[in-house]
ROMARNU-758169 format. One record per residue: residue number from 1; residue in one letter; x, y, z of N, C-alpha, C in turn. Coordinates in steps of 0.001 Angstrom, whole numbers, plus 500000, padded with zeros to 6 digits. Example, Ala and Ser with C-alpha at 12.3 -4.5 7.8 and 13.67 -1.06 7.14 Angstrom:
<site><pos>1</pos><code>a</code><n_c1>513190</n_c1><n_c2>494310</n_c2><n_c3>507800</n_c3><ca_c1>512300</ca_c1><ca_c2>495500</ca_c2><ca_c3>507800</ca_c3><c_c1>513200</c_c1><c_c2>496700</c_c2><c_c3>507800</c_c3></site>
<site><pos>2</pos><code>s</code><n_c1>512850</n_c1><n_c2>497750</n_c2><n_c3>507080</n_c3><ca_c1>513670</ca_c1><ca_c2>498940</ca_c2><ca_c3>507140</ca_c3><c_c1>512900</c_c1><c_c2>500030</c_c2><c_c3>507870</c_c3></site>
***
This chain:
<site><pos>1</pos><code>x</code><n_c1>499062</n_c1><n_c2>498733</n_c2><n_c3>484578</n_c3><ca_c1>499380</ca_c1><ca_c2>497887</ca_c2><ca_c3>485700</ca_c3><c_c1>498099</c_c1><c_c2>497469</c_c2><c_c3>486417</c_c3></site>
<site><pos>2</pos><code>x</code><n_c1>497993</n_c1><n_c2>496547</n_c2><n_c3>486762</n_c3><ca_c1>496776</ca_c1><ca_c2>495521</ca_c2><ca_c3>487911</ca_c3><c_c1>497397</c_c1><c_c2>495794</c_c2><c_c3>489201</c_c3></site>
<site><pos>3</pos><code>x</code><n_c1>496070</n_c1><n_c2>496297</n_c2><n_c3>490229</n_c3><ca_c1>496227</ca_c1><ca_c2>496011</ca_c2><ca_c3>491746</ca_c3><c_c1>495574</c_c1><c_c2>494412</c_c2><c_c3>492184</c_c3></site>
<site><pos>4</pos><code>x</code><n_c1>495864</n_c1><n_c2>494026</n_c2><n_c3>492490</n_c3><ca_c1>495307</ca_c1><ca_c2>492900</ca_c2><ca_c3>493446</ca_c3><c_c1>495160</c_c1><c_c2>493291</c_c2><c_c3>495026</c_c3></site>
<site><pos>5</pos><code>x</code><n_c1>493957</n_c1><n_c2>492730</n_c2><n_c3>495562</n_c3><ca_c1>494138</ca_c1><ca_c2>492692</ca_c2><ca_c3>497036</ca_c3><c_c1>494320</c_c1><c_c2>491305</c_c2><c_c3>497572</c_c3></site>
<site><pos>6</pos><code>x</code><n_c1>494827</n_c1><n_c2>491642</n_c2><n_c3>498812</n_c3><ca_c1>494537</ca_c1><ca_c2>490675</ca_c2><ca_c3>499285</ca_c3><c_c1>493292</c_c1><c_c2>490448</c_c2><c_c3>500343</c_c3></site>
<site><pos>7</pos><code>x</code><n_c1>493122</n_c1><n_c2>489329</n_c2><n_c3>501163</n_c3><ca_c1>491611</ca_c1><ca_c2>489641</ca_c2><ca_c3>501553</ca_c3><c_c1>492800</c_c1><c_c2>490613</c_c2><c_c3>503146</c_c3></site>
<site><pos>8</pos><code>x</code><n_c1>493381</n_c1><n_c2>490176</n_c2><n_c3>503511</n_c3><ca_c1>493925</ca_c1><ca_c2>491319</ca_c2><ca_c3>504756</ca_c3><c_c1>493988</c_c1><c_c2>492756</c_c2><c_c3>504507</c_c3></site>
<site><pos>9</pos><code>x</code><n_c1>494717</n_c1><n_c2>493113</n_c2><n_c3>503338</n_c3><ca_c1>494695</ca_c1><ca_c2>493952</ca_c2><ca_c3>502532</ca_c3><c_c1>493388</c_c1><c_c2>494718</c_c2><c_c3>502727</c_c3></site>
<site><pos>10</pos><code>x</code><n_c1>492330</n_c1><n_c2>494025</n_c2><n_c3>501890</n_c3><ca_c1>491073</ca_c1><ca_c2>494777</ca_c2><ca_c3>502043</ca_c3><c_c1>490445</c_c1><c_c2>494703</c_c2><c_c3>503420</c_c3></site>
<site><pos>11</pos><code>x</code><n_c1>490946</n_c1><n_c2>494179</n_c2><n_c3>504160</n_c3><ca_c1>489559</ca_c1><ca_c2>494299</ca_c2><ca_c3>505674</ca_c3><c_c1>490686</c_c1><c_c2>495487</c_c2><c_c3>506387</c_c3></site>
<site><pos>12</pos><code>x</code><n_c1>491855</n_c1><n_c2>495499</n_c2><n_c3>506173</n_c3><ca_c1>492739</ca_c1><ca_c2>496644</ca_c2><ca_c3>506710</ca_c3><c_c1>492204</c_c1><c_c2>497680</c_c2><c_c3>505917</c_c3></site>
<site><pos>13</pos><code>x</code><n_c1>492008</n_c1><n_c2>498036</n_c2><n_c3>505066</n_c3><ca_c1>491279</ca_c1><ca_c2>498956</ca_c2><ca_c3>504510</ca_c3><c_c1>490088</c_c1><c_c2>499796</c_c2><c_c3>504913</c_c3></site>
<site><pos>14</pos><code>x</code><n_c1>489006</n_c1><n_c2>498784</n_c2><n_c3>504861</n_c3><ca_c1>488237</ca_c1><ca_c2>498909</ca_c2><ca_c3>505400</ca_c3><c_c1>487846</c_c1><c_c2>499217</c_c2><c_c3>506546</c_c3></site>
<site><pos>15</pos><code>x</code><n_c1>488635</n_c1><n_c2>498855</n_c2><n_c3>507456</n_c3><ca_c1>488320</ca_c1><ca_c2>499362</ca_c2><ca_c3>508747</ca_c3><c_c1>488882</c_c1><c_c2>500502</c_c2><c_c3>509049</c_c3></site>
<site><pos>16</pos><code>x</code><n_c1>490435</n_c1><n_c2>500841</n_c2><n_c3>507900</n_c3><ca_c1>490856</ca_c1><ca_c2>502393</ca_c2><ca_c3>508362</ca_c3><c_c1>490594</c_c1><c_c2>503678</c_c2><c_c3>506647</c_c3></site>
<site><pos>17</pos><code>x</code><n_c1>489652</n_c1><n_c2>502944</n_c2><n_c3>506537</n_c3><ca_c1>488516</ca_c1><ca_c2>504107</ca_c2><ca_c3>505153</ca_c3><c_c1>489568</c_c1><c_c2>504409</c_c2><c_c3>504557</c_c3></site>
<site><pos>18</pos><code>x</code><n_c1>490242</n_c1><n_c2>503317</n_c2><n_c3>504232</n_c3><ca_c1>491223</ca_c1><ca_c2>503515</ca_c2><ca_c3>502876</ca_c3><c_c1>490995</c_c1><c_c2>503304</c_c2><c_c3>501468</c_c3></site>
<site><pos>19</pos><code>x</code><n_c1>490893</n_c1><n_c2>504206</n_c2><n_c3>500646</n_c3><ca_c1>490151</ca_c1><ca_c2>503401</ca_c2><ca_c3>499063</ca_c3><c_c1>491555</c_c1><c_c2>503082</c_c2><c_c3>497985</c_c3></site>
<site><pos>20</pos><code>x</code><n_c1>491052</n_c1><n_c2>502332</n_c2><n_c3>497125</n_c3><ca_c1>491881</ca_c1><ca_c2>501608</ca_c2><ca_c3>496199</ca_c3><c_c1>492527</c_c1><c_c2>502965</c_c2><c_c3>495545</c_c3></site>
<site><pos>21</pos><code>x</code><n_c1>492077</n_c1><n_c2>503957</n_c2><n_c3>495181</n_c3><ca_c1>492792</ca_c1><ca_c2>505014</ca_c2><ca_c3>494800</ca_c3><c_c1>494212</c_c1><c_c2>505610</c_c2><c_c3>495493</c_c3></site>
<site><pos>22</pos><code>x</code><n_c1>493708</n_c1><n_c2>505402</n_c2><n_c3>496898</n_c3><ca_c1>494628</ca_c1><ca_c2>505946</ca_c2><ca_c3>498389</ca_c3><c_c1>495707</c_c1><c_c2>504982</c_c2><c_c3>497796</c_c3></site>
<site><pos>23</pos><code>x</code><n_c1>495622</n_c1><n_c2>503823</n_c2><n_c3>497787</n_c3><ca_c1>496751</ca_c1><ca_c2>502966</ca_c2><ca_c3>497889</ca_c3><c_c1>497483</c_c1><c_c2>502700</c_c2><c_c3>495985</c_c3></site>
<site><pos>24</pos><code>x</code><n_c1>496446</n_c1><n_c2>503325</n_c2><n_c3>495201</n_c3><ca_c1>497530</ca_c1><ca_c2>503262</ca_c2><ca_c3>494056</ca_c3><c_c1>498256</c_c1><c_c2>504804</c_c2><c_c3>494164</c_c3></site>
<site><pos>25</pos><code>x</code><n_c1>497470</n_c1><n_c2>505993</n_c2><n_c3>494908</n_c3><ca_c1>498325</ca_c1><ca_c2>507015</ca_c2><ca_c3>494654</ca_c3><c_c1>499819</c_c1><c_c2>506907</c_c2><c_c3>495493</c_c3></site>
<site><pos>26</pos><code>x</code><n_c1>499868</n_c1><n_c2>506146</n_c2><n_c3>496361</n_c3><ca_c1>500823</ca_c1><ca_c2>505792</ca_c2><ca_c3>497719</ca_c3><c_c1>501704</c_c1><c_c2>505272</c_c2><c_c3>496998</c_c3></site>
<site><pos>27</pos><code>x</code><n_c1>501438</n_c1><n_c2>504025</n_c2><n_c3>496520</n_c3><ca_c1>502454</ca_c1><ca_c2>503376</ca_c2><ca_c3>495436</ca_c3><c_c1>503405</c_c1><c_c2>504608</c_c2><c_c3>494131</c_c3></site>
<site><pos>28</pos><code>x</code><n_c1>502619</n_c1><n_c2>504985</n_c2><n_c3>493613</n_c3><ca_c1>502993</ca_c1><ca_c2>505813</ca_c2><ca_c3>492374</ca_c3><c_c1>503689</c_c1><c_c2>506632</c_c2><c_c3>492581</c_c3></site>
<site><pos>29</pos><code>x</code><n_c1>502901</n_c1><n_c2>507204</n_c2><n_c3>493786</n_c3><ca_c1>503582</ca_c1><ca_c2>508943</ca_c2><ca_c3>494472</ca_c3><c_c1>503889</c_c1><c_c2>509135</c_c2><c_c3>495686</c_c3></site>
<site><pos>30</pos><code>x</code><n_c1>504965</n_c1><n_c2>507855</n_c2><n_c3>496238</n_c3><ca_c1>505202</ca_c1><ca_c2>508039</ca_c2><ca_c3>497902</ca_c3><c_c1>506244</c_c1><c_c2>508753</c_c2><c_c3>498173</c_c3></site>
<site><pos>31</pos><code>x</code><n_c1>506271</n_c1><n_c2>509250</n_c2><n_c3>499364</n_c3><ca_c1>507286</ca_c1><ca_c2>509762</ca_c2><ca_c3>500434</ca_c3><c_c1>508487</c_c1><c_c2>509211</c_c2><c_c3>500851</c_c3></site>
<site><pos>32</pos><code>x</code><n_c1>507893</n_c1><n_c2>507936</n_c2><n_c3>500829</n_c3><ca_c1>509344</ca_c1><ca_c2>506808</ca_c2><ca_c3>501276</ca_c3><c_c1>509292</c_c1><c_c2>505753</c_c2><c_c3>500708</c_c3></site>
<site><pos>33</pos><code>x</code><n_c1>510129</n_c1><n_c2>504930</n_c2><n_c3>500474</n_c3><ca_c1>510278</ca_c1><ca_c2>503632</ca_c2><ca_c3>499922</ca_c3><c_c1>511402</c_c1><c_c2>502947</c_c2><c_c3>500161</c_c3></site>
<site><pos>34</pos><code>x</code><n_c1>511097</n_c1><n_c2>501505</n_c2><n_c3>500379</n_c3><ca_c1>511924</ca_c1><ca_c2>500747</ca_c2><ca_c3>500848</ca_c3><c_c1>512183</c_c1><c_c2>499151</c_c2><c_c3>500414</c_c3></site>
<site><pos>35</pos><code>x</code><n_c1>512994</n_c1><n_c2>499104</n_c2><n_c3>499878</n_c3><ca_c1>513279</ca_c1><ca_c2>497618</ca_c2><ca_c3>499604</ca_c3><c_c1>513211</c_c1><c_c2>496346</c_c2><c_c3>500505</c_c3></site>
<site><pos>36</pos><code>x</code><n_c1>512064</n_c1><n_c2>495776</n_c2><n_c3>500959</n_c3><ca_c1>512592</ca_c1><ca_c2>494546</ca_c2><ca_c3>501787</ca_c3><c_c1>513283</c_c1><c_c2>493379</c_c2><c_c3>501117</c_c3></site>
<site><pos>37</pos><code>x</code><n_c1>514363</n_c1><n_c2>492799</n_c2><n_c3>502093</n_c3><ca_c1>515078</ca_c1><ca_c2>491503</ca_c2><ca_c3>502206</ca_c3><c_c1>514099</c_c1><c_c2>490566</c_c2><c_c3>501545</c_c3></site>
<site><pos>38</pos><code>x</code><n_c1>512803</n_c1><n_c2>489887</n_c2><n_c3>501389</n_c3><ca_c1>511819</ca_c1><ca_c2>489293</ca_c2><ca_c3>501107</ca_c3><c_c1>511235</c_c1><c_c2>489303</c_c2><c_c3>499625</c_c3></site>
<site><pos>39</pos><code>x</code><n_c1>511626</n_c1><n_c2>490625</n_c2><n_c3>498897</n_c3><ca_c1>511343</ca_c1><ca_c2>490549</ca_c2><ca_c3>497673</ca_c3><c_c1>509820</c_c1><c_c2>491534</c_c2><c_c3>497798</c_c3></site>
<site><pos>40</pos><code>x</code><n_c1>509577</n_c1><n_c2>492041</n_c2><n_c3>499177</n_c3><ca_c1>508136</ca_c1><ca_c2>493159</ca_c2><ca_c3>499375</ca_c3><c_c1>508901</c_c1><c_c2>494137</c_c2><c_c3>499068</c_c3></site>
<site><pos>41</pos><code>x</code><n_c1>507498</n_c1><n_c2>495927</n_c2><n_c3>498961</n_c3><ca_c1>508126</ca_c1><ca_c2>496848</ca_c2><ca_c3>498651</ca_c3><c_c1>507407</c_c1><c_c2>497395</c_c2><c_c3>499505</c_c3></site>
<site><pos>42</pos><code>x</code><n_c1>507919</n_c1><n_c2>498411</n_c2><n_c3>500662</n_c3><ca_c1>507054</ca_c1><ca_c2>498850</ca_c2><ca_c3>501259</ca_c3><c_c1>506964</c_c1><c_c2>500506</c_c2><c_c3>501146</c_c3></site>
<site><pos>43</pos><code>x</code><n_c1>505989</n_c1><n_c2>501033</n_c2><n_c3>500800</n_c3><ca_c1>505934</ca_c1><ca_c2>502372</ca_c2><ca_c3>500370</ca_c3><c_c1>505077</c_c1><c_c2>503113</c_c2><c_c3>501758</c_c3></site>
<site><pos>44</pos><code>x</code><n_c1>505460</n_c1><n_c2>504321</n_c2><n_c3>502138</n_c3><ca_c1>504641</ca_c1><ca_c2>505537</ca_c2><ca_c3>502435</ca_c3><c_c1>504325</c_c1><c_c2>506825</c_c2><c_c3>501876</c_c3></site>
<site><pos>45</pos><code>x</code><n_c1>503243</n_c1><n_c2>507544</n_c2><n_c3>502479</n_c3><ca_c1>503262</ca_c1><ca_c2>508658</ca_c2><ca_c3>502100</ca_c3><c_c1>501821</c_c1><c_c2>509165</c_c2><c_c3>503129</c_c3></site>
<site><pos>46</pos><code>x</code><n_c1>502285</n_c1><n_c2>510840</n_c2><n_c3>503265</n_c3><ca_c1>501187</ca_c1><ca_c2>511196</ca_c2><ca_c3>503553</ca_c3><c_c1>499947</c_c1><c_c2>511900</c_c2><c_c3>503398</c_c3></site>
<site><pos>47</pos><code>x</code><n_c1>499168</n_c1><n_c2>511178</n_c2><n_c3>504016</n_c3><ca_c1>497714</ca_c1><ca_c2>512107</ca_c2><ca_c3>503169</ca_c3><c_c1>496927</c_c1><c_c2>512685</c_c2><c_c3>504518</c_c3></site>
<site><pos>48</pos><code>x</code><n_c1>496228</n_c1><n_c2>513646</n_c2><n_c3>504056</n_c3><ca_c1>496257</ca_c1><ca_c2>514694</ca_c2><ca_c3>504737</ca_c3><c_c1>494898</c_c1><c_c2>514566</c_c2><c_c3>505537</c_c3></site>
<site><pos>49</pos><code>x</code><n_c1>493962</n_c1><n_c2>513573</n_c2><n_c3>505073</n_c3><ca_c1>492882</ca_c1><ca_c2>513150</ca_c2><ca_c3>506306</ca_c3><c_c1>493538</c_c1><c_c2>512122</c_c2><c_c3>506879</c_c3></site>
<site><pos>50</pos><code>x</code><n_c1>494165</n_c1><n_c2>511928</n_c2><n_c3>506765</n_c3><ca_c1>494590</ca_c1><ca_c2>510391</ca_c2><ca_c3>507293</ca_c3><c_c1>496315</c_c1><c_c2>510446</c_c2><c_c3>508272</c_c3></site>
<site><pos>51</pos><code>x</code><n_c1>497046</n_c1><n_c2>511009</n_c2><n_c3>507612</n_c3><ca_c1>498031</ca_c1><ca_c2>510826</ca_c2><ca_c3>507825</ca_c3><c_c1>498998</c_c1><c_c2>510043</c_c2><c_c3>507322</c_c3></site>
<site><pos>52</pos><code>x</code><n_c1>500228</n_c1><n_c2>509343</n_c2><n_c3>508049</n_c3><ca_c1>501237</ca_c1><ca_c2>508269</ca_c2><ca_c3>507179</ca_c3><c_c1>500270</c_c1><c_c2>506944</c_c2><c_c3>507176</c_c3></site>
<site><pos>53</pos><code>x</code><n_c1>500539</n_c1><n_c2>506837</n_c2><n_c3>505824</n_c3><ca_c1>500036</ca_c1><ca_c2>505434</ca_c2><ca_c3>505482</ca_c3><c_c1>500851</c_c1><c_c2>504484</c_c2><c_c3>505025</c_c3></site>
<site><pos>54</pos><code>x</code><n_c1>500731</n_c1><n_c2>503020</n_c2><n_c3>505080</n_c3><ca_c1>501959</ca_c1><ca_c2>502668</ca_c2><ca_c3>504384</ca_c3><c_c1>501289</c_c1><c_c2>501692</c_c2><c_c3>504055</c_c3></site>
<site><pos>55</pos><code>x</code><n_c1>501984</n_c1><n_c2>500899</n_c2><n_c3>502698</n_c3><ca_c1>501524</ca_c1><ca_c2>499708</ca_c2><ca_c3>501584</ca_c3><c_c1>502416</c_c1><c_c2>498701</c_c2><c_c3>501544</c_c3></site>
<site><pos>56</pos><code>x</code><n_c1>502417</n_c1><n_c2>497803</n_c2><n_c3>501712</n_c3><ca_c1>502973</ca_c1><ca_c2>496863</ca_c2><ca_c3>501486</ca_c3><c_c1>502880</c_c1><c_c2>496003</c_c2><c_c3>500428</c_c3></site>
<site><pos>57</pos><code>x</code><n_c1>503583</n_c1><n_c2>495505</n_c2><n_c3>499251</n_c3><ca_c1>503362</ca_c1><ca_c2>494525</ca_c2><ca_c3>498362</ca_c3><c_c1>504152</c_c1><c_c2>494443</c_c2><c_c3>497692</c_c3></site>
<site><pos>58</pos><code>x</code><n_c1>503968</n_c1><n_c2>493595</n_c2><n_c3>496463</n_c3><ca_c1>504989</ca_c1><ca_c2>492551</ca_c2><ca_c3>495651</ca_c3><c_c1>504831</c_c1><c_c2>492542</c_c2><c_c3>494611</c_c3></site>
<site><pos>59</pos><code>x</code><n_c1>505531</n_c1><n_c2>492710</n_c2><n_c3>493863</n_c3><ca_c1>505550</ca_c1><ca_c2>492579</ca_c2><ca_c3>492366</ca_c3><c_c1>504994</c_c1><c_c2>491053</c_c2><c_c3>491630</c_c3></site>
<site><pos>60</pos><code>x</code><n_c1>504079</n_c1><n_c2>490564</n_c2><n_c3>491120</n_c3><ca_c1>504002</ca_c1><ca_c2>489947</ca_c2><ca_c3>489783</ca_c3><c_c1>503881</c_c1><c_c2>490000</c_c2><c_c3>488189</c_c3></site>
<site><pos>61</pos><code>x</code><n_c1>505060</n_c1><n_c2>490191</n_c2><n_c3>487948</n_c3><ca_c1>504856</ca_c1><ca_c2>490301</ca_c2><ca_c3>486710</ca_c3><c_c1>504786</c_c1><c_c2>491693</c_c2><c_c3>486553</c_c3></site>
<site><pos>62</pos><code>x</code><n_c1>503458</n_c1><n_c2>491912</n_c2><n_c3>485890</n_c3><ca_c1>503031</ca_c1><ca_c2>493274</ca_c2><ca_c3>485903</ca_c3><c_c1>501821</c_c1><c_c2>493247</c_c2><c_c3>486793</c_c3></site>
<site><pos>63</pos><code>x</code><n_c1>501781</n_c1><n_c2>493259</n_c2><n_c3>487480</n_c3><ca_c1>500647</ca_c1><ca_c2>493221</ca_c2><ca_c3>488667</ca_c3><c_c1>501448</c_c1><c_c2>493270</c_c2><c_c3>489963</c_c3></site>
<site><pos>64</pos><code>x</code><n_c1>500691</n_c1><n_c2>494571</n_c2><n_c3>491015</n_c3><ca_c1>500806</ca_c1><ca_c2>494938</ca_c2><ca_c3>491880</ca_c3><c_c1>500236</c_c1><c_c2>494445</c_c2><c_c3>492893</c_c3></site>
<site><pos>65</pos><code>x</code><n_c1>500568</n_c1><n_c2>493222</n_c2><n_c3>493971</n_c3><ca_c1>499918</ca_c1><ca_c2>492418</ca_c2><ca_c3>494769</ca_c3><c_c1>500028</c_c1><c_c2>493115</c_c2><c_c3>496126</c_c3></site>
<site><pos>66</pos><code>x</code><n_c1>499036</n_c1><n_c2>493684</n_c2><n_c3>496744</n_c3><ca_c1>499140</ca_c1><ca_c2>494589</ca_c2><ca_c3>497959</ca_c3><c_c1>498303</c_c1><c_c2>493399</c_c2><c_c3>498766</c_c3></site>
<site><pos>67</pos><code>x</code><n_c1>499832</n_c1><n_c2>493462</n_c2><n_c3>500010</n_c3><ca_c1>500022</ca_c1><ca_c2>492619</ca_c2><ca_c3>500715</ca_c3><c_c1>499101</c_c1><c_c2>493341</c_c2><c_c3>502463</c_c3></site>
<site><pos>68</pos><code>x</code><n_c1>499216</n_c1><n_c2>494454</n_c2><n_c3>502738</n_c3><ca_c1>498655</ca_c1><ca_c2>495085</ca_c2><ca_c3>503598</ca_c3><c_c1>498951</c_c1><c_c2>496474</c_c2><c_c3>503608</c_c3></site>
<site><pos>69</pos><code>x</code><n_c1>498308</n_c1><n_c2>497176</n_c2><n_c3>504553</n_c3><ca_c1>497968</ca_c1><ca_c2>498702</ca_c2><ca_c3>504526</ca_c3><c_c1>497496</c_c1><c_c2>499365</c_c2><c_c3>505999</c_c3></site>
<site><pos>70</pos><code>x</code><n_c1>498489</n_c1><n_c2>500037</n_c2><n_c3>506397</n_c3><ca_c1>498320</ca_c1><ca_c2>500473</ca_c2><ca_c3>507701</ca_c3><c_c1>499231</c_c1><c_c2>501580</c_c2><c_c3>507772</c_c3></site>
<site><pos>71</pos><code>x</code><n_c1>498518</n_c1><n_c2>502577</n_c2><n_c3>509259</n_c3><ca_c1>498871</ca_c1><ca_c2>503797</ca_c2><ca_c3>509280</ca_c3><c_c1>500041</c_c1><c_c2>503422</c_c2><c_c3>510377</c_c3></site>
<site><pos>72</pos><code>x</code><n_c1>501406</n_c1><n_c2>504399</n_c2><n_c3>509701</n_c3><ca_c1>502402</ca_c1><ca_c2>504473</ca_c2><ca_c3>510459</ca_c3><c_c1>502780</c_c1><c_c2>505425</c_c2><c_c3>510930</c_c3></site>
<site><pos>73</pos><code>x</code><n_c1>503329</n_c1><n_c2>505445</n_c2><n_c3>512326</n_c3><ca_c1>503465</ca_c1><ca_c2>506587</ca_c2><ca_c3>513233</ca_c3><c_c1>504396</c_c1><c_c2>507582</c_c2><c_c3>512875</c_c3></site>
***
């Protein structure tokens, strides 16, 4: 499978020291998951420097388009 970012994606990242690993293990191996109305998938899970994190994105094809990434309360 392919991650894609997006550029929000990555500056949300970046500013909360999230690495591309963080967000494929979130996807693969989350806590919660949720189907949006929209055709997004929004996943959490938590990690243990960080806390709840959550991913947002969309399926293409076979490629994983991560839409954004932020810590949830």
């Amino acid at each position: 499978m392919k991650f894609k970012f997006s550029h929000h994606a990555q500056y949300r990242m970046y500013l909360r020291e999230i690495s591309t690993l963080d967000v494929k293990d979130i996807i693969n191996y989350p806590d919660f998951t949720e189907f949006q109305n929209n055709g997004k998938m929004l996943k959490v899970k938590y990690i243990s420097d960080k806390g709840k994190v959550a991913v947002v994105y969309r399926m293409r094809g076979n490629e994983f388009i991560i839409i954004t990434v932020y810590y949830e309360d």
